[in-house]
C-alpha positions in Angstrom: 0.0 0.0 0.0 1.0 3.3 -1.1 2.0 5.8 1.9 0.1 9.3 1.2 1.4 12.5 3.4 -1.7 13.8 4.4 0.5 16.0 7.1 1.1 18.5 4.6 3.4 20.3 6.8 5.8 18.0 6.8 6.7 18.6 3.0 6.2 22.3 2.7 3.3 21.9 0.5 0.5 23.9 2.8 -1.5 25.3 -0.5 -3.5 23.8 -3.4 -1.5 26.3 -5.9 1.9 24.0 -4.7 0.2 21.1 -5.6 -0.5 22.7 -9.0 2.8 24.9 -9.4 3.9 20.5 -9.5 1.7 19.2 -11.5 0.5 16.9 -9.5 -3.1 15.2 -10.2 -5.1 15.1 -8.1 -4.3 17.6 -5.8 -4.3 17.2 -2.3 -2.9 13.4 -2.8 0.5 12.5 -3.1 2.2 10.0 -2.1 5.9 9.2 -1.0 7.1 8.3 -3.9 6.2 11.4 -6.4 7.7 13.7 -3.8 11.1 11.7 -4.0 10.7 11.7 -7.8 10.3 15.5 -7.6 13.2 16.1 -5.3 15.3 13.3 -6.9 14.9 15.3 -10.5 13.7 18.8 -9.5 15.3 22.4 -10.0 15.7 25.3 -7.2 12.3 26.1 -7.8 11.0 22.7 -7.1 13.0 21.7 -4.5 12.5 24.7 -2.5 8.8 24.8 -3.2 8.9 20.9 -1.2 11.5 21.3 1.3 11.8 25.0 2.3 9.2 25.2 5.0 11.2 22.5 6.8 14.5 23.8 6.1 13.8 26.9 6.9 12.8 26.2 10.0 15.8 24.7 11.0 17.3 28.1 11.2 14.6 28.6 13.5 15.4 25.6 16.1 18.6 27.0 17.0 17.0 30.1 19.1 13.7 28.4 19.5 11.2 31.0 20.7 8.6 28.3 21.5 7.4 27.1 24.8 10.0 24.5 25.8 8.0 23.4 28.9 4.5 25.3 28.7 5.3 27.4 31.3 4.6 30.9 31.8 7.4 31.3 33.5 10.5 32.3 31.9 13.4 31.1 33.4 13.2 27.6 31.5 10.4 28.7 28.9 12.8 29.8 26.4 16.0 29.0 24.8 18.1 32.5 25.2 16.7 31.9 28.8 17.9 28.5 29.2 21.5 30.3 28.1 21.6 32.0 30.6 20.3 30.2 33.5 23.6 27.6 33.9 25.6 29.9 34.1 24.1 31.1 37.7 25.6 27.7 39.2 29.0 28.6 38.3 32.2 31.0 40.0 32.1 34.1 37.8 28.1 35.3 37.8 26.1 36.2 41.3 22.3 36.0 40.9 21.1 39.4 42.2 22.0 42.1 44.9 19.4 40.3 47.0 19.8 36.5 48.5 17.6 34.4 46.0 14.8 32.2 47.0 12.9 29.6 45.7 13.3 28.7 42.5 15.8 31.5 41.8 18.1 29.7 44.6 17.6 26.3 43.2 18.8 27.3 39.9 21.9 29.3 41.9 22.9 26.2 43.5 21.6 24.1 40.8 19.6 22.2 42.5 16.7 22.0 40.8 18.5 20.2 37.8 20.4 17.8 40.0 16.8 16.5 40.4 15.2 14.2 37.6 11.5 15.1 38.9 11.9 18.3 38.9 10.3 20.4 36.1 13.4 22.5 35.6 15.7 20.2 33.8 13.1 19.2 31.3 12.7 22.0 29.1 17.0 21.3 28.3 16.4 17.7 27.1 13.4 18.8 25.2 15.3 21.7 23.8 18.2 19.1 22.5 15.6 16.5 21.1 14.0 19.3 19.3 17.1 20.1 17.3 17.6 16.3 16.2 14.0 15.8 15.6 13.4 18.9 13.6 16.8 17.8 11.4 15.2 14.1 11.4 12.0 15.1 9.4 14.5 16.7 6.9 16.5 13.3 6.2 13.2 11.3 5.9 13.0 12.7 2.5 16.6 14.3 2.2 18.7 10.9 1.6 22.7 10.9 0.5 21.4 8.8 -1.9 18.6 11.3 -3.4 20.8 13.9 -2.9 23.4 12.8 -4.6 21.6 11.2 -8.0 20.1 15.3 -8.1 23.3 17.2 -7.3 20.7 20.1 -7.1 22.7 23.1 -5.2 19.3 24.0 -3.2 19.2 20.2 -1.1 22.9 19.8 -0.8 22.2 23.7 1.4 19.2 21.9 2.9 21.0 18.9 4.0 23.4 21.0 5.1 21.4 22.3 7.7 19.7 19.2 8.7 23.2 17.5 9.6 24.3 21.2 11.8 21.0 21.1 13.2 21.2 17.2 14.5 24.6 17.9 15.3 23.9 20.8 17.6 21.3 19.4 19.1 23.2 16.5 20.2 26.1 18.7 21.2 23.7 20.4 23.3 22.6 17.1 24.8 26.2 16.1 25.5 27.2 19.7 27.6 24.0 19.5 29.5 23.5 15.6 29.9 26.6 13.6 28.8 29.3 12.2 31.2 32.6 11.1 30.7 31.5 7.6 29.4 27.9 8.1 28.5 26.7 9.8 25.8 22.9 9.9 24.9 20.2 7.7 22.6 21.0 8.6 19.4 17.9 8.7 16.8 18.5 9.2 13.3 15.2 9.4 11.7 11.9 10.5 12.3 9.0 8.3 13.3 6.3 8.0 15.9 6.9 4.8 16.3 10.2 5.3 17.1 11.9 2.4 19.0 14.0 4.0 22.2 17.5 3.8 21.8 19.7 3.3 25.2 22.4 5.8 25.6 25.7 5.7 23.2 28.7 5.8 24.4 30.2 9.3 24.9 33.4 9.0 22.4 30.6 7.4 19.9 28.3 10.3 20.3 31.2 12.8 20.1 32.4 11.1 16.8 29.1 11.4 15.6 28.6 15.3 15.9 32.2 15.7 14.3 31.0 13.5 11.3 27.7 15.5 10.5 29.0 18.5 11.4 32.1 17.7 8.4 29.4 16.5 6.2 27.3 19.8 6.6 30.8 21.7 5.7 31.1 19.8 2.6 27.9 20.5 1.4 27.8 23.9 2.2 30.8 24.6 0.2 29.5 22.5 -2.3 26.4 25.0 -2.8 28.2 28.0 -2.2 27.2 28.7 1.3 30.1 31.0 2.9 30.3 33.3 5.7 28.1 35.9 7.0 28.0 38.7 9.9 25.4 36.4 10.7 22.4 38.7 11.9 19.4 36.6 10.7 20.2 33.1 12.2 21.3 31.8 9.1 23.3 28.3 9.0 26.4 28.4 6.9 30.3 27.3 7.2 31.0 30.2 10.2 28.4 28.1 12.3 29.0 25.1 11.1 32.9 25.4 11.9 32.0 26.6 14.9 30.0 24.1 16.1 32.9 21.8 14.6 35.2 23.6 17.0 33.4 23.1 20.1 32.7 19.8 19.8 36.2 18.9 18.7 37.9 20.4 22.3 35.1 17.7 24.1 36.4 15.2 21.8 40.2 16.4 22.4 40.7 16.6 18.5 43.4 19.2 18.7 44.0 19.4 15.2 40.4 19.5 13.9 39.7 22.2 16.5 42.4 24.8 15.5 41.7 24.3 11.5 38.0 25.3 12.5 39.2 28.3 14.5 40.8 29.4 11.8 38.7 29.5 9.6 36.7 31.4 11.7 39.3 33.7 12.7 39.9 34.5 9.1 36.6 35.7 8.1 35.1 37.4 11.4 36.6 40.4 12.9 36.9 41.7 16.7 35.0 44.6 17.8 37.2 47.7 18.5 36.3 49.5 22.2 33.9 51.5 20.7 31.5 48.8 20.0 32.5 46.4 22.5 32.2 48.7 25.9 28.7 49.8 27.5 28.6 54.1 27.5 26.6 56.2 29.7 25.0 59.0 27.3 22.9 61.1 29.9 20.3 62.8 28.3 20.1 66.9 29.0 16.8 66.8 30.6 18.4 65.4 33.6 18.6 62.0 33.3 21.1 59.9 35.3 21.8 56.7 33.4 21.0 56.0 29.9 22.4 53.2 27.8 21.3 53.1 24.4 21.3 49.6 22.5 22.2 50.8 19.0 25.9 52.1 20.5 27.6 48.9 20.8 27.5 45.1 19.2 26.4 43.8 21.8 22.7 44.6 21.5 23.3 46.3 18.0 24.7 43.4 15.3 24.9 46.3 13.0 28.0 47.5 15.2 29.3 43.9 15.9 31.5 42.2 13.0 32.4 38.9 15.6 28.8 37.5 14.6 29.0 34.1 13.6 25.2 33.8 14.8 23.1 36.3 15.9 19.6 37.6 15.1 18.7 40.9 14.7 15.3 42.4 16.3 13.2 41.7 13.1 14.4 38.1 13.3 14.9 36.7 16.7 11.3 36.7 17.7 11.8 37.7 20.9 12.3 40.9 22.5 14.4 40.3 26.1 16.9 38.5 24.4 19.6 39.1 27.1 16.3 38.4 30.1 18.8 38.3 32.9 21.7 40.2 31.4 20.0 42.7 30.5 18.9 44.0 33.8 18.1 47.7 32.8 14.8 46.0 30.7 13.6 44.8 34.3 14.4 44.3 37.9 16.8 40.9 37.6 20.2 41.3 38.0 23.3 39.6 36.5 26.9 40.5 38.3 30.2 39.7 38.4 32.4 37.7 41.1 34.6 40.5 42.9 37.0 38.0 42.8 37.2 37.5 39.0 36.7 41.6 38.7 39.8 42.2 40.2 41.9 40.1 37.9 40.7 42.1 34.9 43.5 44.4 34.5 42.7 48.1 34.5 44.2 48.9 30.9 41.8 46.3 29.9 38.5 47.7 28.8 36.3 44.8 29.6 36.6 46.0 32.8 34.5 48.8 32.0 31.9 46.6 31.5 31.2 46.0 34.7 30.4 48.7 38.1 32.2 47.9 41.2 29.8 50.4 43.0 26.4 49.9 43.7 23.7 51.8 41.6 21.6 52.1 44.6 17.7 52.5 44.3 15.4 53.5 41.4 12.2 54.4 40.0 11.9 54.7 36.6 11.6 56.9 35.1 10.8 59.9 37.9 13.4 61.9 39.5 16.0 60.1 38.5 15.1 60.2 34.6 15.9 55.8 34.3 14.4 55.3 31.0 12.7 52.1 31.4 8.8 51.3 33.2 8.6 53.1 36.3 9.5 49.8 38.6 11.6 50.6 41.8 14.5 48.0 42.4 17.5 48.2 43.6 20.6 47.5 41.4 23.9 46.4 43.8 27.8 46.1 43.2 29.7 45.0 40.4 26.7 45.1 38.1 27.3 44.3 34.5 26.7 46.4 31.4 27.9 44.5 29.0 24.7 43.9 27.9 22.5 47.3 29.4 20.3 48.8 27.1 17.7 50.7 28.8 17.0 52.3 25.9 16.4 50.2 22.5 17.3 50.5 18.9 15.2 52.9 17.3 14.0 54.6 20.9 14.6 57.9 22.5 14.6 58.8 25.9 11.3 58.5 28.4 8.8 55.9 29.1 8.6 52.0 27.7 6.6 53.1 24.6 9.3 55.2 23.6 12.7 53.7 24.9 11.3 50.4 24.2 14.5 48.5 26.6 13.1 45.3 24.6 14.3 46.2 21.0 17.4 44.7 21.4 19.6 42.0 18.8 21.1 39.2 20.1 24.5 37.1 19.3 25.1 33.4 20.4 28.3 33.0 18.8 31.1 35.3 18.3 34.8 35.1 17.1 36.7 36.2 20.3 36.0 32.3 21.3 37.7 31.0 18.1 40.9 32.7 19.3 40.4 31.0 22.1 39.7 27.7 21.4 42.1 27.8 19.4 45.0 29.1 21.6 43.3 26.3 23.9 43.8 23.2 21.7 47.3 24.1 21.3 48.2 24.6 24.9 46.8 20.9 25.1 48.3 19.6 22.4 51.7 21.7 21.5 50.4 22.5 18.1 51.5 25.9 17.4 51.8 28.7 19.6 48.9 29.6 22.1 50.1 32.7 23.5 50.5 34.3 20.3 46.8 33.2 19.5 45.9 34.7 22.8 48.3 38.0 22.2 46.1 39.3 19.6 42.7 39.0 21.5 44.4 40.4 24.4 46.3 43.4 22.6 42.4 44.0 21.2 41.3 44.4 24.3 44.1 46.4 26.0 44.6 49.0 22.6 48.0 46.9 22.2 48.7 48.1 26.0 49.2 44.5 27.4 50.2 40.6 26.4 50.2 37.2 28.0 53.2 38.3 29.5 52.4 41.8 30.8 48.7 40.7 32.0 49.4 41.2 35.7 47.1 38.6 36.8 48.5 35.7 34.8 52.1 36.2 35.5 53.7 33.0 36.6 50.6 31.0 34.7 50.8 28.0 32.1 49.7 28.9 28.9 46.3 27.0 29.7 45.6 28.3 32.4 46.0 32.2 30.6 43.4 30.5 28.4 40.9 29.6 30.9 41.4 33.1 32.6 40.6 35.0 29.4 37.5 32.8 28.5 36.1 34.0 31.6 36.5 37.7 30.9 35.9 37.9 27.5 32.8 35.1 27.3 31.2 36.5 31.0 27.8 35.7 30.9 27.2 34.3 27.1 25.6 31.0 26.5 26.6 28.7 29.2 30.2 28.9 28.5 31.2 28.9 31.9 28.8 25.9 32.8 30.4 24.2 30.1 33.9 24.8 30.3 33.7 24.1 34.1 32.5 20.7 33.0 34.6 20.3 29.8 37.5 21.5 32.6 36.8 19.6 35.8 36.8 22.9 37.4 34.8 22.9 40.7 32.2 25.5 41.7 34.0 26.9 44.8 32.4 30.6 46.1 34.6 30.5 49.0 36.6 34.1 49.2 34.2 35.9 47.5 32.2 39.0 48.7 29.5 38.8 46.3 28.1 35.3 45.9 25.6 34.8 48.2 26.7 31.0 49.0 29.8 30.1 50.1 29.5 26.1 48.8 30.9 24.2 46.7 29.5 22.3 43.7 31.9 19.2 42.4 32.1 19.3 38.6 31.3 15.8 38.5 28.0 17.2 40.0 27.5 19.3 37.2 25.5 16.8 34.7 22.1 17.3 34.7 20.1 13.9 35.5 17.9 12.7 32.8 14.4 13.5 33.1 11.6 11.5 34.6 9.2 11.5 31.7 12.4 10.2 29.7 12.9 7.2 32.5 9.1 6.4 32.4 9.2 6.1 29.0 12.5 4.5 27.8 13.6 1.2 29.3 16.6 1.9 27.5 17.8 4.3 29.4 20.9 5.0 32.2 20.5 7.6 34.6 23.0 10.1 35.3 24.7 9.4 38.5 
């Protein structure tokens, strides 16, 4: 028996005119094996009039602006929250002036996602699984085999994406779930009646995202997909290398690592101090603070040439983009650890970034003129402003309606990590030089004031270790990194010394995998849970 997609969706064809623009009698009907004839001798025109809704889509799954849980509540609702949110459990960022309670102090001493009941760590394994099964439906129809008897330009982009997409999503798995010898289940196509799959091995799962995330380079080049200042989400070789890059330091594939960095590093460029540090630009109707989003890249991609993937306002579908980091837009705070402030020298303008003294008080936007909604809260020490924007691209000065704090763009991946992942993979492996690597993010951020050498809080360091110091400066707060490298590291979470952090415990990496969910246990016999 014939199969006929009734699921329109799933093809792209949503219209009667698609059916017609095909030629395909009667409309309405069709069954599997027209739409692989199509694709397997079609042109642009037909092949994207199949497969572009899905494709396209893909771009979509990598900031995911759907409901990732159902809740209302925002902390684990969204993807670019979900960024954010590990990154509380770590040394270098303090949750608030204020104590946290309840579920803002479970996700501070990540507790919540230590537990496989808990509601919390859910949305991150549904966020994974979403990636692989959204790149899944592609490959149903979207074979090696189909795509290469066509040769067609438009599915070797499209299959492209579907192997980055699956690859991503797995790499996310593997930061959030994966332990040193387990990976997770590993589906390569899409089915409801999907048999559950127990967990891989790591290495094997590690081996896998390196292998799609090659193929997806090689068929990117292959239809002419290059590099962007990435400001629409698109996926092409800058986020496909690095995605290559990152997974190839988990793997400890030196070598693959550094020829994806730089790549990167040779078609992205770093921001000069002008777009990378946070200005105060008072207005003359006596206001106190005002930070306006379209003055650095940070918020404005316009002003940011380090975008490997970003999304501008138009295109992120989603207007706190930064939620936490952006605390200007409402009354949660992301800071700094004093004791990481300090070892940003003071030549160094990342350090400008960031507010040793407290704010203090305000109501916005009364006496005080803060150009945001009127809510009183207080803002403590060693705020950050590498992301403020109280006022967004487009506004002016004075209430929501006009500053509008939300119009903001938003960039997951830059190039200052490519420098150093790179000068990481060769302090591990001795391949090349990894100071010099690190000299030329460094001298970028000093105005060619300071080196490895001269950095006064890395003298007497290994080379690694000057790595791991500027990753936390120069990648504070942006997506996870710290969570991840504390992992990748076996770096404990200790908050012991510091005058900020409202704990002073300490969280073992090894404690630092979240545990599978429940619904996932219920579900798949299969399955291993975390320990």
């Amino acid at each position: 028996m014939k199969k006929y997609l009734i699921a329109l969706s799933l093809v792209g064809l949503v219209t009667t005119s698609c059916y017609e623009k095909l030629n395909i009698t009667p409309p309405n009907a069709i069954t599997n094996e027209q739409v692989l004839e199509l694709l397997k001798n079609g042109n642009d025109e037909t092949v994207t009039t199949i497969m572009g809704a899905l494709a396209d889509g893909l771009n979509a799954e990598f900031k995911h602006t759907g409901s990732l849980n159902g809740w209302s509540n925002e902390y684990y609702t969204y993807a670019q929250a979900l960024d954010v949110n590990r990154s509380f459990a770590g040394n270098d960022m303090v949750l608030s002036a204020q104590p946290p309670t309840g579920d803002d102090l479970a996700m501070y001493n990540f507790t919540g996602l230590r537990t496989s009941d808990n509601v919390t760590n859910e949305p991150f394994w549904i966020r994974g699984y979403d990636l692989v099964q959204a790149a899944n439906k592609v490959f149903n129809l979207l074979t090696d085999e189909l795509v290469a008897a066509n040769g067609n330009v438009k599915l070797k982009e499209y299959q492209g994406r579907a192997y980055l997409t699956r690859a991503y999503g797995y790499l996310f798995l593997m930061e959030n779930y994966g332990t040193d010898e387990l990976g997770v289940p590993i589906y390569t196509r899409y089915t409801l009646a999907q048999e559950v799959q127990a967990r891989a091995s790591a290495a094997a799962t590690f081996d896998s995202i390196i292998l799609w995330t090659k193929k997806a380079i090689s068929l990117f080049e292959a239809a002419g997909i290059g590099y962007t200042q990435n400001v629409n989400g698109d996926l092409n070789l800058g986020v496909a290398n690095y995605v290559l890059a990152r997974a190839a330091l988990w793997k400890q594939d030196w070598a693959t690592a550094i020829t994806a960095c730089d790549k990167l590093i040779a078609n992205y460029s770093l921001m000069n101090e002008q777009q990378y540090v946070a200005r105060n630009e008072p207005g003359k109707s006596g206001e106190k603070y005002v930070y306006y989003a379209e003055s650095r890249g940070f918020t404005n991609l316009k002003a940011n040439p380090e975008c490997i993937m970003g999304w501008d306002n138009a295109n992120k579908g989603r207007e706190s983009a930064n939620y936490w980091l952006n605390f200007m837009a409402n009354g949660k705070q992301a800071r700094i650890d004093n004791r990481l402030y300090e070892k940003i020298a003071d030549q160094d303008y990342r350090k400008a970034n960031f507010q040793k003294a407290a704010f203090g008080k305000f109501i916005a936007p009364s006496t005080n003129g803060f150009a945001t909604d009127g809510s009183e809260y207080d803002i403590g020490s060693y705020i950050n402003l590498k992301f403020a924007a109280n006022v967004g691209i487009g506004g002016k000065i004075g209430n929501t309606t006009v500053s509008q704090p939300g119009i903001i763009d938003y960039s997951l991946f830059r190039v200052s990590e490519a420098y150093l992942m790179k000068a990481e993979a060769q302090a591990q492996s001795g391949q090349g030089d990894p100071k010099a690597t690190l000299n030329i993010l460094i001298s970028a951020r000093t105005n060619g004031a300071l080196d490895c050498d001269s950095y006064p809080s890395m003298s007497g360091m290994s080379a690694l270790d000057m790595v791991k110091l500027q990753t936390r400066i120069e990648m504070w707060g942006e997506h996870s990194l710290e969570f991840y490298n504390n992992r990748r590291w076996k770096v404990n979470v200790d908050r012991s010394g510091s005058t900020v952090h409202h704990t002073a415990g300490q969280i073992p990496y090894a404690q630092l995998v979240l545990q599978i969910p429940q619904q996932e246990i219920n579900t798949n016999n299969l399955i291993v849970q975390n320990p």
